[in-house]
C-alpha positions in Angstrom: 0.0 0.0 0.0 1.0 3.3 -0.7 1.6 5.8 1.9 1.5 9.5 1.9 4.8 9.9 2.0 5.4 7.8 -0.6 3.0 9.3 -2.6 4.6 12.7 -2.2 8.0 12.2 -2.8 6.9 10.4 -5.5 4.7 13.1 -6.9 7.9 16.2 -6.2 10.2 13.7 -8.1 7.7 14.3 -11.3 7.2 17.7 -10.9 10.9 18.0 -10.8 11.5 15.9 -14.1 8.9 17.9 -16.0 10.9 21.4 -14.8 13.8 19.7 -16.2 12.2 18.4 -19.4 10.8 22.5 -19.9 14.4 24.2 -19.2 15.6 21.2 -21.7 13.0 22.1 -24.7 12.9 25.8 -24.0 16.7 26.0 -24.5 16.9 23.8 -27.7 14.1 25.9 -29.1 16.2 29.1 -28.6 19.2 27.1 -30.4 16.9 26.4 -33.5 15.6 29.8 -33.5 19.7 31.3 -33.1 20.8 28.9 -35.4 21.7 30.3 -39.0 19.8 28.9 -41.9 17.2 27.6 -40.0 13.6 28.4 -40.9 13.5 30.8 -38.2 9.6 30.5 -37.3 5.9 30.4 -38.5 5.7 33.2 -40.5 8.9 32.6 -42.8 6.8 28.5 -42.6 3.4 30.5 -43.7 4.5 32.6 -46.3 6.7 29.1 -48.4 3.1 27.3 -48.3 1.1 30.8 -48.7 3.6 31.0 -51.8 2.9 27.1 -53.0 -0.7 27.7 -52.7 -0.6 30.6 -55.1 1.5 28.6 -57.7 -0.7 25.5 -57.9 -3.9 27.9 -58.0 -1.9 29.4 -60.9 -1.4 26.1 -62.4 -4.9 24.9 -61.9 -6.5 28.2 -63.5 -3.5 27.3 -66.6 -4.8 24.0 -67.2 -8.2 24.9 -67.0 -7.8 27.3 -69.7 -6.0 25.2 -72.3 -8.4 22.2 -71.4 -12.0 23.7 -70.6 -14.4 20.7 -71.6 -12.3 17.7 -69.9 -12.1 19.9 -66.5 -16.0 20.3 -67.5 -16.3 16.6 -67.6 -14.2 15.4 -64.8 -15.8 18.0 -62.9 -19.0 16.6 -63.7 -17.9 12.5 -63.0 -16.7 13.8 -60.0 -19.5 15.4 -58.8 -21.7 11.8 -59.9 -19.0 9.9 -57.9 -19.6 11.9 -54.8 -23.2 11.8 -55.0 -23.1 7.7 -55.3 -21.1 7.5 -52.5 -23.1 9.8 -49.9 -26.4 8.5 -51.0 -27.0 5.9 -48.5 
């Protein structure tokens, strides 16, 4: 059985792991931040897929120019496919 005690010392040995495992992350976060060529954060992260978005929107609206009835079409099997499937 498991005493208070017990239970205690058990319980300030966890709390004192996790403040170890915090000081451990929050200093290897500041090294990836400091480091050079890293990605330095979100916002440099947002704007590469903000930027890849754009170029296949670009490619999308490309194709659909150059090939207006077979977008039409698969648009259209497409839309028969997902209709199938959702009508239980």
């Amino acid at each position: 059985m498991v005493t208070g005690k017990t239970l205690r010392a058990e319980l300030d040995e966890i709390r004192a792991e996790l403040a170890r495992l915090r000081a451990a992350r929050s200093a290897g976060e500041g090294e990836a931040a400091a480091a050079p060529g890293s990605m330095g954060g979100m916002g440099e992260q947002i704007a590469e897929l903000n930027r890849l978005v754009q170029d296949m929107l670009e490619n999308a609206e490309d194709t659909i120019a150059e090939h207006p009835v077979a977008t039409v079409a698969g648009a259209l099997a497409l839309g028969i496919v997902i209709g199938r499937l959702t009508a239980n």
